[in-house]
C-alpha positions in Angstrom: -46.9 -33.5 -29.6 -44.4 -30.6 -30.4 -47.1 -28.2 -30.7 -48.6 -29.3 -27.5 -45.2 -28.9 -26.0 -44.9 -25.5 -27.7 -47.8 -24.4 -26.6 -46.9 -25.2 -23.0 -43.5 -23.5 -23.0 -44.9 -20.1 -24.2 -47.2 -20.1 -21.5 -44.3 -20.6 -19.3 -42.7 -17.6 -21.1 -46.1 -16.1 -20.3 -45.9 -16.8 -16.8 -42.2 -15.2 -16.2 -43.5 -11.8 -18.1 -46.6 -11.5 -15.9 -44.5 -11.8 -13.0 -41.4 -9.7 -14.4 -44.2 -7.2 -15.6 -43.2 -4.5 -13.3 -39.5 -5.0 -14.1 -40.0 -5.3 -17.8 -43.0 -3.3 -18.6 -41.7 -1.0 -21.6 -38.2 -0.7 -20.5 -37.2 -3.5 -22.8 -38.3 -1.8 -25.8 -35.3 0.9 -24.6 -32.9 -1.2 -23.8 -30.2 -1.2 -26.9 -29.5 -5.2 -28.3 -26.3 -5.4 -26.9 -27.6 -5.3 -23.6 -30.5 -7.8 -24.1 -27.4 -9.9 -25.6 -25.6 -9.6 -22.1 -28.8 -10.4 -20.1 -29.5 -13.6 -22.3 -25.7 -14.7 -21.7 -25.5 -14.1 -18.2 -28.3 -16.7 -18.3 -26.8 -19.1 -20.5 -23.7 -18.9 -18.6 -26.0 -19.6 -15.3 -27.4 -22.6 -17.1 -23.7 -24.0 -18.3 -22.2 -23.7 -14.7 -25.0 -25.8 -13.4 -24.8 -28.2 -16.2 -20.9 -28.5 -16.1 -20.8 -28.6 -12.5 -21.2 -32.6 -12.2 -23.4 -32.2 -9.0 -27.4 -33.0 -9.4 -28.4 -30.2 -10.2 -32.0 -28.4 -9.8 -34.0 -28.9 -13.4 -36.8 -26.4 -12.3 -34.2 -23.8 -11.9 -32.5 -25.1 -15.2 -36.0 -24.4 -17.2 -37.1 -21.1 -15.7 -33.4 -19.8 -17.1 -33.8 -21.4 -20.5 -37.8 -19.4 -20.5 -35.6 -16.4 -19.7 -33.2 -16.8 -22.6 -36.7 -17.2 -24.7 -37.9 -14.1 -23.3 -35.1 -12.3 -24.0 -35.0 -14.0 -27.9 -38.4 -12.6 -27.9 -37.4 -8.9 -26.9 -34.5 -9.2 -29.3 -36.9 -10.3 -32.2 -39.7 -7.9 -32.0 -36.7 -4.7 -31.9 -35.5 -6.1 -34.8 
C-alpha cells in the first residue's frame, strides 16, 4: 500500500515537472540552495496559512503545494 501510494505521488511530482519544464529546465541546477530553500518555504508557508486559516479549505491546492516542496527536496538532493 505505501509503495502503491509512493508510486502515485512521484508521478504527481512527475506531472508538475513536465508542466514547469519550461520554467525549470536546467535553471535549477544554477540556482544556489539558499534560494531552493526560500522557494520550498514560500510553499510551506502557502500550505500553513491555508491550514491555519479555520475556513474549508481547497485539498487539491493543498497537495499540488506539498508536490512542490517534493520537487524542490528533489532539486536540493541531487545538488547535494
Amino acid at each position: 500500500m505505501v509503495k502503491e501510494g509512493l508510486l502515485n505521488f512521484v508521478k504527481k511530482m512527475e506531472k508538475v515537472l513536465k508542466e514547469k519544464e519550461p520554467k525549470y529546465e536546467n535553471n535549477w541546477e544554477n540556482i544556489p540552495i539558499g534560494e531552493l530553500r526560500t522557494k520550498m518555504n514560500e510553499q510551506i508557508k502557502n500550505i500553513s496559512t491555508i491550514l491555519m486559516s479555520g475556513v474549508t479549505w481547497d485539498k487539491k491546492k493543498v497537495k499540488r503545494s506539498l508536490v512542490h516542496i517534493a520537487n524542490y527536496c528533489y532539486f536540493m538532493h541531487n545538488k547535494i
